[in-house]
N, C-alpha and C positions, 0 to 999 in steps of 0.2 A: 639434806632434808628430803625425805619421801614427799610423795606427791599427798597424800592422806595427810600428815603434815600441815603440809601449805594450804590445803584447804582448808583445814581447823583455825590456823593462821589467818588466812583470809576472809572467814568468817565471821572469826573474832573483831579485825580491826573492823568488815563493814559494820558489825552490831554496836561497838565503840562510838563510830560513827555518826550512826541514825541517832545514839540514843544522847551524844553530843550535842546534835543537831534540834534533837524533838523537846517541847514544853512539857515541862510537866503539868503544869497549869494554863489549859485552853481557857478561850475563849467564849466556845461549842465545844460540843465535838468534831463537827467541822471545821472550825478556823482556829488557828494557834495566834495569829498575830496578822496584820496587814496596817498599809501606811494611809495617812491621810495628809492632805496638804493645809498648811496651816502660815498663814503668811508668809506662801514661799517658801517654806521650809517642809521637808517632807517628815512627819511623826510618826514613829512606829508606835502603833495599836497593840499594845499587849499587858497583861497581867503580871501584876506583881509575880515573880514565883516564888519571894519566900512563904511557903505556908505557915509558918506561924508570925506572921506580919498582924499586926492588929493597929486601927485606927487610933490615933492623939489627936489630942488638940481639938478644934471646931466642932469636929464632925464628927469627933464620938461621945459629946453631949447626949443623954436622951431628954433633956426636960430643958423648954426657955418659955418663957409668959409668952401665956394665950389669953389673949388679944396682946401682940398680932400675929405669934407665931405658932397656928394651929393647923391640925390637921386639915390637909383638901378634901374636897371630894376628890371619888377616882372620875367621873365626868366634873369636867370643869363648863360645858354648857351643850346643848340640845345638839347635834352635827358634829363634835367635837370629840374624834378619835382621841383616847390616852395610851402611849406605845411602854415597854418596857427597854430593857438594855440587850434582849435580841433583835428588835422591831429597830431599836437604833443603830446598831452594828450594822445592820443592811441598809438602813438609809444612807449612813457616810460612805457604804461598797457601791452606792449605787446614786441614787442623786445627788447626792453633796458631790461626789465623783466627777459626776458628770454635767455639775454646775446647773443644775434645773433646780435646785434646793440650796435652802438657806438653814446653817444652823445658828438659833440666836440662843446667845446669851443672856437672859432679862435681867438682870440682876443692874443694879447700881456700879456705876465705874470702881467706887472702891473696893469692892468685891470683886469684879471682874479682874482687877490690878492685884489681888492676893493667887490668883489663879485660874483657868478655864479647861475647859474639856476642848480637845485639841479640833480646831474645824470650826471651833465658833466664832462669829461676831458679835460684837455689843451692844446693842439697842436696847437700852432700859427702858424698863414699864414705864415710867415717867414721859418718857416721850411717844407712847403710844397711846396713851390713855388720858383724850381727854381731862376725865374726870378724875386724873392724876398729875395735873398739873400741864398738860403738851398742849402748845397753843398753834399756832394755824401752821406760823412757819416751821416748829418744831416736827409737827405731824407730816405734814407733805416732803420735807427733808427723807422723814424715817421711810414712810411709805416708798419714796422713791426709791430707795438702796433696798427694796424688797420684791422690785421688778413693776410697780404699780403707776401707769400713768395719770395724769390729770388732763383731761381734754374739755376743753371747754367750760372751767367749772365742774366736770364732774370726774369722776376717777374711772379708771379705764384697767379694770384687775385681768382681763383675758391674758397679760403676758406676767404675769405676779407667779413669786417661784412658791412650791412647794416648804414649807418652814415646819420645821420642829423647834418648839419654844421649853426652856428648860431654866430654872433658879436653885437656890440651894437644897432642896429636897422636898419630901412632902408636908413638909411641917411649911412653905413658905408660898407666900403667896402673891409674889413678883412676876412672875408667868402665866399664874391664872390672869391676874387683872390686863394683860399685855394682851391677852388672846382676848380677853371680852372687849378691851379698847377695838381692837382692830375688826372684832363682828360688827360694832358699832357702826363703823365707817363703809361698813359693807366689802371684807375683804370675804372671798368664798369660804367657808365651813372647811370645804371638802381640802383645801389644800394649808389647813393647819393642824400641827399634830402636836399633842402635850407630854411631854417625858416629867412624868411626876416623880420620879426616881431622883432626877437634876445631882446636883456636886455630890451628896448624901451616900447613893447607893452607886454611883459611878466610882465613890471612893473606897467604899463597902467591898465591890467588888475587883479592890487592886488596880484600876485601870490608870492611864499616867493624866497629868496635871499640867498641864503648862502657863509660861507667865502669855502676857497679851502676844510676845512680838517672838513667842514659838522655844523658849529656854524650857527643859523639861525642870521640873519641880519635884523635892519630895514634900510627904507630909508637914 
């Protein structure tokens, strides 16, 4: 075999290679995949790559009765950033990471037990929101697994983690009310964030599903 040869050869297998290796369906264009920790268990972040993969079941409903299942606003109240599914890809790379951020699930246990976006925990609206039902002990329970102390009677949010609150989409309205409970109680504005996108367009956009205790899931 010539040397010319070998190099068409060895061109060949690294182009084989790379293209073995590479998504076809990113994420960005900067990221193809990366992991996140999910009960212990590490999750790879990636996209469907069948491209002709389409939504069944739940989540490709366009129409369910309003009242109670209508569209959000895109602010859900006054201080209240709303992030997309770029905004949230760097939150999990970066404080969910690095454990100074909470990702919550609002949704109802039984929902939560059909499925979650991998990183999350469960704290349903119901137990944030007062005026949803969450009574003293219920409330100081959740508050507390959100970094928030109680001192003296009164709450002490300076070590309270950064949260992005997320429900089944924008048609729902389990997140919003979870984020107005917790303005309520006086947790900071600045360090809650709304992914109004939630199961809907996380599933829209391919991304994987897992059960509560980290089994990947399909549709």
């Amino acid at each position: 075999m010539n040397s010319k040869l070998i190099v068409l050869t060895l061109l060949g297998m690294l182009f084989f290679t790379l293209t073995a290796q590479g998504l076809e369906v990113n994420i960005t264009p900067q990221i193809d995949e990366f992991e996140v920790n999910h009960q212990g268990k590490m999750i790879t972040i990636r996209r469907n790559q069948d491209t002709e993969a389409m939504l069944e079941f739940d989540f490709a409903r366009t129409s369910r009765p309003c009242p109670p299942f209508c569209a959000q606003p895109m602010k859900v109240a006054d201080g209240i950033e709303t992030i997309g599914e770029v905004e949230l890809i760097a939150f999990l790379q970066s404080q969910l990471a690095e454990q100074q951020g909470l990702l919550i699930d609002a949704r109802t246990e039984d929902w939560h037990e059909r499925g979650t976006i991998p990183g999350s925990i469960n704290i349903p609206f119901t137990h944030l929101n007062p005026e949803q039902g969450a009574d003293e002990i219920t409330l100081e329970e959740s508050l507390q697994r959100l970094g928030a102390r109680l001192v003296e009677g009164v709450w002490d949010f300076s070590q309270a983690k950064q949260l992005v609150f997320w429900c089944n989409g924008p048609w729902c309205g389990q997140s919003p009310t979870a984020i107005r409970g917790l303005i309520g109680v006086g947790y900071p504005k600045q360090k809650l964030l709304y992914y109004r996108g939630g199961m809907q367009l996380w599933r829209i956009f391919g991304l994987p599903v897992v059960s509560p205790d980290g089994v990947l899931l399909d549709e």
